[in-house]
C-alpha positions as CSV (number, residue, x, y, z in Angstrom):
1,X,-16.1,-53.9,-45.1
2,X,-16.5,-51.8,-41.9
3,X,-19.1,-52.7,-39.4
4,X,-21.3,-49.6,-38.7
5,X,-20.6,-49.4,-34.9
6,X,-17.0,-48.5,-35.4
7,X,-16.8,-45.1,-36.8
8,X,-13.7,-43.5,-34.8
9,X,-11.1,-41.0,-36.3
10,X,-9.0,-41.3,-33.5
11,X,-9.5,-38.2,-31.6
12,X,-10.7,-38.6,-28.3
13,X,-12.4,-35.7,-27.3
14,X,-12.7,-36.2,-23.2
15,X,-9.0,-36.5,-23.2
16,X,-8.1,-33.6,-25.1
17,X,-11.1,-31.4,-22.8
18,X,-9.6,-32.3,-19.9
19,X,-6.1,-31.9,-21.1
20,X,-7.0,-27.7,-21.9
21,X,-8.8,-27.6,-18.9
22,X,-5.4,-28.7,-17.0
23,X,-3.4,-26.5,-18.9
24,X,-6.3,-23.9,-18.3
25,X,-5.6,-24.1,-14.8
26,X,-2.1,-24.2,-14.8
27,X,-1.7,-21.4,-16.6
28,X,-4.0,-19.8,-14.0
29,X,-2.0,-21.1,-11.2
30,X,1.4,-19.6,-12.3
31,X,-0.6,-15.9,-12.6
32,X,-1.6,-16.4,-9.0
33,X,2.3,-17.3,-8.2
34,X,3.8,-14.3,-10.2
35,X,1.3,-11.8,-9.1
36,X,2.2,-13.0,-5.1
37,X,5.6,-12.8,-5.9
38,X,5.3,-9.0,-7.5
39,X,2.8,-7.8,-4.7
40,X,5.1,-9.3,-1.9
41,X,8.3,-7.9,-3.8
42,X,6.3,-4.5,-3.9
43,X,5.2,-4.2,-0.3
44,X,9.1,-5.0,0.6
45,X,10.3,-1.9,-1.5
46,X,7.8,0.1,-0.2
47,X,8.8,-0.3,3.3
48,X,12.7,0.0,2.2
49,X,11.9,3.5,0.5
50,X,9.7,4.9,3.2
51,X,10.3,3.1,6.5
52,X,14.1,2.9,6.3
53,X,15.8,5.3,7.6
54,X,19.3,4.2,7.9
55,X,20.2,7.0,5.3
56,X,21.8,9.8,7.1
57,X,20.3,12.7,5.3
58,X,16.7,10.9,5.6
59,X,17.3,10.9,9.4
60,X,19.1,14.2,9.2
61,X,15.9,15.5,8.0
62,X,13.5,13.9,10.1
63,X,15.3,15.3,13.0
64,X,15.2,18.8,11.1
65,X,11.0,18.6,11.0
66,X,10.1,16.9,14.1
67,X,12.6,20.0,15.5
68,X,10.2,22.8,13.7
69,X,7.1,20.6,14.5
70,X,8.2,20.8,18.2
71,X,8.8,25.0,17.9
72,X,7.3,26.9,20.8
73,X,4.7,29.0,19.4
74,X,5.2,31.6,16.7
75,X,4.3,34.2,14.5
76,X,3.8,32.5,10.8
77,X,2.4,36.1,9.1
78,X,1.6,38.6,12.4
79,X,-0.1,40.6,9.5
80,X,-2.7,38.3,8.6
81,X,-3.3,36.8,12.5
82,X,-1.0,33.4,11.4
83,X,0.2,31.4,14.1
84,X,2.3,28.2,14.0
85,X,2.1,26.0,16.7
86,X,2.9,22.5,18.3
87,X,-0.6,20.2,18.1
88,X,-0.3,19.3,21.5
89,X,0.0,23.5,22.5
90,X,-3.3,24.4,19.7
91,X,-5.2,21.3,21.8
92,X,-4.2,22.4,24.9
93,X,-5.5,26.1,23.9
94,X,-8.7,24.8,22.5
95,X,-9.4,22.9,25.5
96,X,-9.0,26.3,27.9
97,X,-11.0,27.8,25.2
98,X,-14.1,25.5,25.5
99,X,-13.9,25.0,29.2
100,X,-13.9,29.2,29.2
101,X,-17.0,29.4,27.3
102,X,-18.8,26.7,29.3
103,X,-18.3,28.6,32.1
């Protein structure tokens, strides 16, 4: 006969919480690893693609824009009163403009 006190299947319950819980967590862990991985690998490519400029034609073009920003002021449509000018010339302009009308 089987004394009362000794009623065990076997299955150890702590061991086999704590156990998932581990396995809970390392699971977790290794998200947190790939996603660092993908976000650093994503922040590399996106300074390749837009801060790189060892392309020719990217620098080619660069050249060509900072060349029409730079432009001397000009008539963009004379018909409709359209100028296109440098920042630097439109602040300068707005600065006489104001100190003008202070006057």
């Amino acid at each position: 006969m089987a004394s009362a006190g000794n009623n065990r299947s076997g299955f150890d319950t702590p061991v086999v919480v704590l156990g998932a819980v581990a396995a809970i967590l390392f699971v977790y862990a290794i998200s947190l690893f790939l996603r660092g991985g993908f976000t650093a690998m994503q922040a590399q490519e996106s300074v390749a693609k837009i801060y790189d400029t060892s392309d020719e034609q990217v620098a080619e073009y660069r050249a060509e824009q900072q060349a029409i920003l730079n432009e001397r002021t000009r008539w963009l449509n004379e018909d409709q009163g359209t100028l296109c000018m440098p920042v630097e010339d439109a602040v300068d302009r707005f600065v006489a403009q104001q100190a003008d009308a202070a006057e």
